[in-house]
N, C-alpha and C positions, 0 to 999 in steps of 0.2 A: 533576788527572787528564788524563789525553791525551787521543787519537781514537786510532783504528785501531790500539790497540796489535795487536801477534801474539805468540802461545804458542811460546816457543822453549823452553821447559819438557818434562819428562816427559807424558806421556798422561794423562786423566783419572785418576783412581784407581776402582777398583774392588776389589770384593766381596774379599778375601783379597789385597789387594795387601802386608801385610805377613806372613810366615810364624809360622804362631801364633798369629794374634788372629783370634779369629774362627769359624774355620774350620778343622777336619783335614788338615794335608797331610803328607807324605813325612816329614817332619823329625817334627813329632808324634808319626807312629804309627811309626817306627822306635823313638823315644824311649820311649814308651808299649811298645813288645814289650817293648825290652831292661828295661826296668823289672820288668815279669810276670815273667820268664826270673828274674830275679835274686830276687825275691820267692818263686816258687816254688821255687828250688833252699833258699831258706832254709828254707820252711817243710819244707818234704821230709827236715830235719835229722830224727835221733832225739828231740831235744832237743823236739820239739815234737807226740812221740809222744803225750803225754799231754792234749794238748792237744783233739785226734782224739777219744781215748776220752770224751772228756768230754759230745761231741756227742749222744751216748746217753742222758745225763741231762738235759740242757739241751733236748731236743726231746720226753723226758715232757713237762718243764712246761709247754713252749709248748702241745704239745698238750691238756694240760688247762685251760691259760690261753685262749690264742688262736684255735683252730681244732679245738674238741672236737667229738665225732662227736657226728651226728646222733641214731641209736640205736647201741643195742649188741647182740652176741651174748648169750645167757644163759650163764652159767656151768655148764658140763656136770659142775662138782668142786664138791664141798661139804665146810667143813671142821668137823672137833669139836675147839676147844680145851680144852685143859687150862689152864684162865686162873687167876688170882689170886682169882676166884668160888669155884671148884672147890676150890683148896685151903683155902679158909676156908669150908668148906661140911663137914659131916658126911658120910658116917662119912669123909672124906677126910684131913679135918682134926685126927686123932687118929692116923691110921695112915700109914706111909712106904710111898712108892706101889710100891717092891716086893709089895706085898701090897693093890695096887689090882687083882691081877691075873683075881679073878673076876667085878669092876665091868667091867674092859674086855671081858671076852667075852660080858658081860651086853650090854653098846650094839654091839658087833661084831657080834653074833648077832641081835640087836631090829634094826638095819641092812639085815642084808645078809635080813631076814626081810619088810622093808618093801619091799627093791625094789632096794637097792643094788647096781649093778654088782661094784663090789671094794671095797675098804678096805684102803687102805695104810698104813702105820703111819710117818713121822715120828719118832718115837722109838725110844730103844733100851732096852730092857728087861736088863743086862747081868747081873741076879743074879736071885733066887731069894726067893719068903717063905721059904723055907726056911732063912735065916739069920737070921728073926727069930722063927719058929712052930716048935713039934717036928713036927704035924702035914704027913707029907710028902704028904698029899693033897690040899695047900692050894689047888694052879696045876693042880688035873686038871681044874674047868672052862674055865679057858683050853687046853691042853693037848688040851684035845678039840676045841675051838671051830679053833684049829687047823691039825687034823689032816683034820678035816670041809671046813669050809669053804676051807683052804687048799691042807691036799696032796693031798685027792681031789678037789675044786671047782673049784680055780684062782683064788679070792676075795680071797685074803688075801696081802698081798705086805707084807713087814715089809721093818725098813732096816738097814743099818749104816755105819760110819763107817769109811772107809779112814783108818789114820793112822802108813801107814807100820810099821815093826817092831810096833807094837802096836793092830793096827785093834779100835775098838770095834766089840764085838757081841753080836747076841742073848743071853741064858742058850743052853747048850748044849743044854736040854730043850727049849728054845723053837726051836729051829732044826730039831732034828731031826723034830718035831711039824710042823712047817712044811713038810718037805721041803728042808731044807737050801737050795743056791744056785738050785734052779727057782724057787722064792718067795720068794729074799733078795735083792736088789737095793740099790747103792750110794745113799747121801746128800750123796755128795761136791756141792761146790759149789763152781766156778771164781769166784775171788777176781783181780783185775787187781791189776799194778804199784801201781796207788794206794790199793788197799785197797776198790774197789768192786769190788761182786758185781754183774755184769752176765749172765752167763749160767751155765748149768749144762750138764753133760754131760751130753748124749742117748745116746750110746756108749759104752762104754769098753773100752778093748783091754787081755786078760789074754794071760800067756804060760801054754801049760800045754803041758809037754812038748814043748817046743822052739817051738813054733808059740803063731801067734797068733788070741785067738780075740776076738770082739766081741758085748758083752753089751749091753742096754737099761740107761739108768739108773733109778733110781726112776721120776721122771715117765713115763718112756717104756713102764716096766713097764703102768705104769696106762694109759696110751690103748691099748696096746694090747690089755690086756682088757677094756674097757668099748668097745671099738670091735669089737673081733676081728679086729683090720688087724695085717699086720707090721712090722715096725722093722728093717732089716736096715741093710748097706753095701752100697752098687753094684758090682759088676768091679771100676772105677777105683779103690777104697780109699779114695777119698776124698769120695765122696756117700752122704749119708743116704738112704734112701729109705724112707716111711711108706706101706703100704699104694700101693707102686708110684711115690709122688708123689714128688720131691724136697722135701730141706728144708733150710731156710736157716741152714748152719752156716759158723762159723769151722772153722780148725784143729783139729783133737782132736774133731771132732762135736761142739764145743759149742753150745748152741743160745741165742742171744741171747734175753735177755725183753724183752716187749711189754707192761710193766704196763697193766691198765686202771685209770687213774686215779680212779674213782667211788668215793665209800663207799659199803661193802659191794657190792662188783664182786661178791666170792667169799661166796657165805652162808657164815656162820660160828656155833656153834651153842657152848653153853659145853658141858662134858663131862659137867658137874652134874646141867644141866636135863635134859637126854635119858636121865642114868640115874635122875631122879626122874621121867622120862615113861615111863619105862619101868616103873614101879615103880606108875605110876597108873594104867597100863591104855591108857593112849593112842596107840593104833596107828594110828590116821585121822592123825593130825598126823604121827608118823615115815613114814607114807605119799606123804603131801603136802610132804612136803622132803626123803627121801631117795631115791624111786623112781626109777630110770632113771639115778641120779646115784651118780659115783666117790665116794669117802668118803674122807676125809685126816684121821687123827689126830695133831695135834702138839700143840706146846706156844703159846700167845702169851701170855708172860707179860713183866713189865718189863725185867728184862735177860738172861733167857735164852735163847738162840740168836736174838740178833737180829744183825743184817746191814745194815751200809751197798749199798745196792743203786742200779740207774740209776733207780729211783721215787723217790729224798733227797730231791729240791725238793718233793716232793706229799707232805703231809701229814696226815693221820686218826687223830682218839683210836682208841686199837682199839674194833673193835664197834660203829663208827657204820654205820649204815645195815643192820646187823644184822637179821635174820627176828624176827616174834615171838617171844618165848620160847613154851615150853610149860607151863611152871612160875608159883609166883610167883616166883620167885628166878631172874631172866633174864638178859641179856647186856646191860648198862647202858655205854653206851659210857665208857670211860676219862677222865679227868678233864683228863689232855691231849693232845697230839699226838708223835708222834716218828718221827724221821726215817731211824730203822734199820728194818729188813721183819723181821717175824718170820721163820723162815725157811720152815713151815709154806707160807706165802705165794707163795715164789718154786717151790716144789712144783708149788702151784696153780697158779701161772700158765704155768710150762712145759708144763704137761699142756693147758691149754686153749691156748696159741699152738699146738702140736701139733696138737691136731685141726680147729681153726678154719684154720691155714696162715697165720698171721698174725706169725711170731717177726721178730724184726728180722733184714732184711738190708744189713750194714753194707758201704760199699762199699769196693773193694780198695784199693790204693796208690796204682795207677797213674790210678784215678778221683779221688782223694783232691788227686794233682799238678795233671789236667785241671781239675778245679773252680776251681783257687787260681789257678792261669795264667790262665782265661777272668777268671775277679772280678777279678786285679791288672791283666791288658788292658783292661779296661772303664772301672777304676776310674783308673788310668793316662791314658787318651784321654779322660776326661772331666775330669781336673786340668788338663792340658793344653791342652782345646780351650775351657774357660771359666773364669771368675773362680772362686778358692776358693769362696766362698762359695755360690756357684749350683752351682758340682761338687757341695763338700760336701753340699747339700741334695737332689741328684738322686741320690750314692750312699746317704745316708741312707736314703731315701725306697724305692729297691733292693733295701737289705740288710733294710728290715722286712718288701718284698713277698715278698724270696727266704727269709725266715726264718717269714712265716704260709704259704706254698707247701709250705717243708719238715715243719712239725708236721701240716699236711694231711697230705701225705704221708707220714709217720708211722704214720698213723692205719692204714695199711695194712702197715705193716711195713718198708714201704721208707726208711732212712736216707739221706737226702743230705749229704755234707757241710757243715758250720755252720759250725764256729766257724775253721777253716783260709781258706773261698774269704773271711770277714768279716774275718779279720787278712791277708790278703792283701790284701784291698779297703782298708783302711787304711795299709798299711805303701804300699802302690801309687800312695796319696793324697798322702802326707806326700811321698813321693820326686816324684812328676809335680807339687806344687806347690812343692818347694825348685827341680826345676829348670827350671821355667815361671819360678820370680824371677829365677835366677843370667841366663836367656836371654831368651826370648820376650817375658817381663813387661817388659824393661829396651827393648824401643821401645815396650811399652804405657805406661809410664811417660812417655818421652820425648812419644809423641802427648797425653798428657792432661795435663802440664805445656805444651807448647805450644796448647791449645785452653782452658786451665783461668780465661785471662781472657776471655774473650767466651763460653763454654756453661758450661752446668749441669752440673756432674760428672755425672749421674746421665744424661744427654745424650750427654757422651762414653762412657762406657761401652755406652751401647744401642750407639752408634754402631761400637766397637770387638768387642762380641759382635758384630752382624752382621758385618764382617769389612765396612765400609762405609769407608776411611778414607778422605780426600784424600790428595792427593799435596801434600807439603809445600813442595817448592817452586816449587808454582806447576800450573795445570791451567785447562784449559777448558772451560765449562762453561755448557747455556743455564738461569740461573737468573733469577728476581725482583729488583731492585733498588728499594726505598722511599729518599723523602726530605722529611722535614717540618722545619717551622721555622714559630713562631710568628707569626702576626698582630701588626702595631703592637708587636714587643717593646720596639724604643727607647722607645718613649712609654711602655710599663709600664715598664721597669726605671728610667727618667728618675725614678719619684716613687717609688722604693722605698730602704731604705734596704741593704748590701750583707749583711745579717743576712738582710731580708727574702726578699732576692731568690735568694739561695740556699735558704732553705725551701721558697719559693715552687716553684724548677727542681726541688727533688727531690722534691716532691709530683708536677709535671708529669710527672717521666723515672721515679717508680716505675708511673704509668698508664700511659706510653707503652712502655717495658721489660716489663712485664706480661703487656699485650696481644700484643703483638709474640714473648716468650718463649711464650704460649698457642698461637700460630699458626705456632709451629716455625721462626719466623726467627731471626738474630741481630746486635744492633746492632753496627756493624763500627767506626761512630765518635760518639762528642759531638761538636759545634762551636760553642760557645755555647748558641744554643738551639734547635742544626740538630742534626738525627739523621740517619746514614744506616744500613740496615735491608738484610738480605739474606736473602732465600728462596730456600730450596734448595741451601744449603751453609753449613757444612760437612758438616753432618747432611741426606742426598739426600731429597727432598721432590718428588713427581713433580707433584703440584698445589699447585706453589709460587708459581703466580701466582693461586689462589685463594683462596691462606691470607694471601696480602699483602694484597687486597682486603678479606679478610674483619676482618684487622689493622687494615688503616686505617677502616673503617666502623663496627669495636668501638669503636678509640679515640676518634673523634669523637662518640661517646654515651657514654662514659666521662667526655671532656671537660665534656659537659653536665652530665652528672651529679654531678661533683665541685666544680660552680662555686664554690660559699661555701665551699669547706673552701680555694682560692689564695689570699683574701687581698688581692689586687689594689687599689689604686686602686678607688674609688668609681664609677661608671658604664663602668671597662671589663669587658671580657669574654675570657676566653682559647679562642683559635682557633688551631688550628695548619692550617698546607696542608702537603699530599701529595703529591705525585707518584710514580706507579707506574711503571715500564716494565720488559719483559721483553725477554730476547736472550741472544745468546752474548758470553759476559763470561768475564776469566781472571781468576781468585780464586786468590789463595795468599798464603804471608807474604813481607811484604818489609820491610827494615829493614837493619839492624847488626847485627853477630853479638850486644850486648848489649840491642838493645833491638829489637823489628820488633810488625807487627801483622799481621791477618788481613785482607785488604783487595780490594775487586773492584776491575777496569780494564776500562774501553775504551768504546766509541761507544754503547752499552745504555744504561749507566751514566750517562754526559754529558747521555743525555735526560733518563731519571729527574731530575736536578735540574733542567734546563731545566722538565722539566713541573710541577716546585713551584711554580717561579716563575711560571710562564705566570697560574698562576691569579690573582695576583693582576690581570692583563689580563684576565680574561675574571668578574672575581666569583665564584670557585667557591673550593675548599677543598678538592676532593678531585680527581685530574684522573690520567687512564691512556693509557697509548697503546695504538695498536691492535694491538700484537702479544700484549700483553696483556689485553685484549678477546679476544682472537682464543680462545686459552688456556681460558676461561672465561665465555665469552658467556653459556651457557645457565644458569649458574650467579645470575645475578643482573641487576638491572634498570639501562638505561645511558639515559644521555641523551647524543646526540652532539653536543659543543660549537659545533665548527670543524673544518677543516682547515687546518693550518698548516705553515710552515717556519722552523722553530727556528733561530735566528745559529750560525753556523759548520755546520750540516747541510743539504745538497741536496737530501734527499728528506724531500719532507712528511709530515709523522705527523696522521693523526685524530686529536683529542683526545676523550675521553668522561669523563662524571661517574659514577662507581658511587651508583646511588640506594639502593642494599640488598640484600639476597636476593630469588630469588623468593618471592613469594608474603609475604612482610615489609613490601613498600612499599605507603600507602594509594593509593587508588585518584584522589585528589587531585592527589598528586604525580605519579601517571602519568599524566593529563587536562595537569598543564602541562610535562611532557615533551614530548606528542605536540604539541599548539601550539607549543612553542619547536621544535620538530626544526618542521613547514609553518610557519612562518617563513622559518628559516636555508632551506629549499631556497627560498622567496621569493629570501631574500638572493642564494643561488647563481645563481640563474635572473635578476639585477640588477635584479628588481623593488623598487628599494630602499627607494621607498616604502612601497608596502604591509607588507614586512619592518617598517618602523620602526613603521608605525603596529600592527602583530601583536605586535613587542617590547615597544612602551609597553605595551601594554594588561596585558602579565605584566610589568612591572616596577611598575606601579602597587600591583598584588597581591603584591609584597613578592619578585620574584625579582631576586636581585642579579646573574644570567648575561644575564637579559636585558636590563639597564639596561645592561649594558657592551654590548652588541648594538645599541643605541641610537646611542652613539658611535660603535660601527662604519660604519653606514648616515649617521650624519651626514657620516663623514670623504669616504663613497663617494658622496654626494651633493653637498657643501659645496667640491669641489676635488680629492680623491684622484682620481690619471686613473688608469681600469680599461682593462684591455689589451683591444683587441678580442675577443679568444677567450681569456679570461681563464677560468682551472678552475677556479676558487672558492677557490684558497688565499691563504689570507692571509699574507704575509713580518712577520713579527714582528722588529722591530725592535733589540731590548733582550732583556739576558738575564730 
């Protein structure tokens, strides 16, 4: 090692001194846009249209999974199936339900006599008993029921099926008894590209005589007479408005559903029991479930009129959570689950998102693009600015908070973007981590293959997230410099055999590597069975002359502690000495382009091993200078040796012994502290006598700093000539 080298090198290195590790800069987040930009123009294809629509079913489940609501609205619609009970129930079960036709104005009439706002009918009635009875006054009790409750009342609103050149409909008796299209209303059902039912028409525009006109759909028939609010279109033509409010449609007014996920969201009642409650007198219970409440007749049976809907992933035998029966013969939930909606169902539910204000509002295109551009930015600059692995774990961790956020909000109607800003957030991932390898990664790479022999990978990396690097070749810097080296090693390794003596060093250097790797430094070199040791680089360490102290203090109780397991020679003992000193030292690599190492220089450094040695002058083992005191004084307890001048240095260094932490050292050791320090100012003061006789008296008691104290005062007694005005330092002779 030299003296006085100088830094003709680059500046320190600091925080982001390499572009990409670490730290966001310019090069990043340009990289990181153009990534989003590209990611979003993809997803924006048609091609991933389907994709979008999917968002609608996949944020049911979450929402019944992950963030289901607290309470619920009650369901304002109550349904009467025609189930698989019904038709295996008498008189049902004998006769074709043509000629069900004075059963149903039997419960229509018991209904709307209990309470019920309207009753809409779900099914189509398209023929007549009168193709199976001669008697043609077979359907005058329906017929009447009506005529009553429908075309003078306003009660009864029946369905039909648009189906093109041949729409299904009523019997013709049955219409005209009704009042024709004031109380007929469509059952149409908007069906998507992929075969899911997501919404229904709230609207629908007929031409009649040239002009356009726009009717209520079934649902909407119904809120609007159990409500007595209107249904109209706005000026614009293209806003719903319910009772003045807007509502939340696609295209064509149709009105997204908002399934409530809960069995028996919708009371459901079979068709059976109600006509044998009616038949038993029981008006308190049609009281008690249908007063105040719309009334939907359809069908829920195994596979008729069922429907892939956006409820698929949520599943219910039918009839779970179903009302008490009235009967014995009740609504026994179904034996399993299935994943089509009756359609009865999506009836109900567009009637009550209608009047609750809760239908889905799914967002437009242009929201659709903004979501996926923000998630592939995000997801981009965070590939970008850290290790895959930690990206990947912070977007993960994102996309679950942004995906329990969205089924929240769900819960109100509001759709946010899923599954588009989450394949964005990954295609954004895959792209900012190929080309964080092709770039950025390739001097991360370069810096941890050059540090990968002296730190701990998991070291360089902290060091490379923070954006902490050195500068490679070569920088300035005030750090720690440590230097040990064994007591009497000639004489141990003289009686060992070269088997032993290597077992022996790598028992020592895994204590001493250990300690020293615990206290954030790192060994710069071996030299037989000298170590040197550096705190505060390469990995920056602001109290790196305290974790050197605290290194050396570990490992000399570590020493102890591990005595029987070296093996040594019979009456030795393994000791190593220290020396600590801190300063401005240039650290970097130096070598051959094929072989260099990591290595500090300059006049800091020189003491540090000076003050190894020193100790064995003075009987100590552990030995600091005072700039490194200086560093951490308050930190720990010192005893001050000397003051000396080191061979080939002009200015004298304090020498101190680290006794411990505060508050760690007994109070013994701090008693012959204070006596060896009034001593040594005896000594300084050339009272050398009484010095000596202060020193024996701790060297008697087993201190080996003041037994060399001893000799000192001999030598300044015995013949050393002391300068008249002599300042107490002592010229050390020998390295």
């Amino acid at each position: 090692m030299a003296n006085g080298e100088t830094n003709t090198n680059k500046p320190a290195g600091k925080p982001g001194a390499f572009p990409g590790i670490g730290a966001f800069n310019k090069q990043s987040i340009i990289a990181g846009v153009l990534i989003a930009v590209v990611v979003a123009g993809i997803l924006s294809l048609p091609l991933f249209d389907r994709v979008e629509r999917a968002d609608t079913d996949i944020l049911h489940w979450l929402r019944a999974t992950v963030a289901p609501p607290t309470s619920y609205a009650v369901s304002e619609v109550v349904v009467i199936a025609i189930d698989e009970t019904t038709y295996a129930t008498p008189p049902f079960s004998t006769i074709p339900k043509a000629m069900w036709t004075p059963h149903i104005a039997s419960v229509q009439n018991a209904v709307l006599q209990a309470g019920a706002t309207v009753v809409g009918w779900d099914l189509v009635l398209p023929t007549s008993a009168n193709t199976y009875v001669a008697d043609t006054r077979y359907d005058k009790t329906l017929l009447a029921s009506l005529l009553k409750k429908g075309r003078k009342q306003g009660k009864v609103v029946l369905g039909e099926v648009d189906l093109g050149n041949a729409p299904l409909r009523p019997f013709h008796a049955f219409r005209r008894a009704v009042g024709e299209k004031q109380n007929i209303r469509s059952l149409n059902a908007f069906v998507e590209e992929d075969g899911i039912l997501r919404g229904l028409p709230l609207l629908l525009e007929y031409q009649r005589n040239g002009t356009s006109e726009w009717r209520p759909g079934f649902a909407g028939e119904l809120a609007m007479r159990h409500t007595g609010r209107t249904l109209e279109v706005a000026e614009n033509g293209t806003t719903a408005l319910f009772g003045g409010t807007p509502v939340s449609t696609e295209a064509g007014m149709n009105l997204l559903l908002n399934f409530d996920p809960r069995p028996g969201a919708i009371p459901t009642h079979s068709f059976q029991d109600i006509h044998r409650c009616i038949e038993k007198g029981d008006t308190e219970y049609l009281t008690q479930h249908f007063a105040g409440k719309a009334v939907i007749l359809g069908t829920v049976l195994n596979l008729e009129d069922r429907k892939l809907a956006s409820n698929r992933f949520i599943t219910h035998p039918d009839f779970a959570g179903a009302p008490p029966s009235c009967t014995d013969i009740g609504t026994a939930p179904s034996d399993f689950a299935r994943n089509a909606t009756a359609g009865v169902y999506t009836h109900a539910t567009a009637f009550n998102n209608l009047i609750r204000g809760d239908a889905v509002d799914r967002p437009n295109d242009v929201m659709q693009i903004l979501f996926s551009f923000g998630a592939a930015v995000l997801a981009g600059l965070l590939s970008l600015a850290f290790r895959p692995i930690r990206s990947l774990a912070a977007i993960l961790a994102m996309g679950a908070l942004y995906a329990g956020i969205s089924a929240w909000m769900f819960g109100t109607g509001l759709e946010l973007p899923l599954l588009d800003p989450l394949l964005a957030t990954g295609l954004a991932f895959t792209a900012g981590t190929a080309y964080r390898f092709v770039t950025t990664d390739k001097e991360r790479r370069r810096v941890q293959a050059t540090f990968s022999h002296y730190l701990d990978p998991k070291v360089i990396n902290a060091m490379l997230d923070a954006g902490d690097v050195p500068e490679l070749g070569g920088e300035s810097r005030k750090l720690t410099c440590f230097f040990s080296d064994i007591a009497a090693f000639s004489t141990i390794s003289e009686k060992m055999s070269p088997a032993e003596l290597v077992e022996f060093l790598n028992e020592y250097f895994n204590i001493i590597g250990k300690e020293i790797e615990a206290h954030h430094g790192i060994i710069e070199r071996f030299l037989g069975d000298a170590v040197c040791a550096v705190f505060g680089a390469p990995v920056r360490d602001e109290d790196h002359a305290a974790s050197a102290i605290s290194a050396a203090i570990a490992i000399d109780l570590g020493l102890a502690a591990a005595a029987q397991r070296f093996n040594v020679p019979e009456g030795m003992q393994v000791k190593t000495r220290i020396g600590i000193n801190s300063g401005a030292m240039t650290v970097g690599n130096v070598g051959s382009r094929r072989r260099y190492t990591y290595t500090v220089m300059g006049d800091a450094v020189n003491l540090a091993a000076r003050l190894e040695s020193v100790n064995k002058q003075y009987g100590t083992l552990l030995m600091a200078g005072d700039d490194t005191v200086e560093l951490c004084r308050d930190r720990f307890e010192w005893r001050e040796i000397d003051r000396v001048r080191v061979v080939g240095r002009a200015t004298p260094v304090t020498l101190y012994e680290p006794l411990g932490k505060k508050g760690d050292v007994g109070a013994d050791v701090l008693r012959t502290r204070d006596r060896y320090e009034a001593a040594l100012a005896l000594y300084r003061a050339q009272d050398f006598s009484a010095a000596k006789d202060a020193f024996q008296k701790l060297a008697a008691e087993g201190d080996g700093a003041s037994g060399k104290a001893v000799e000192r005062c001999d030598r300044r007694m015995t013949g050393l000539p002391t300068p008249k005005n002599w300042d107490g330092v002592t010229d050390l002779t020998s390295k």
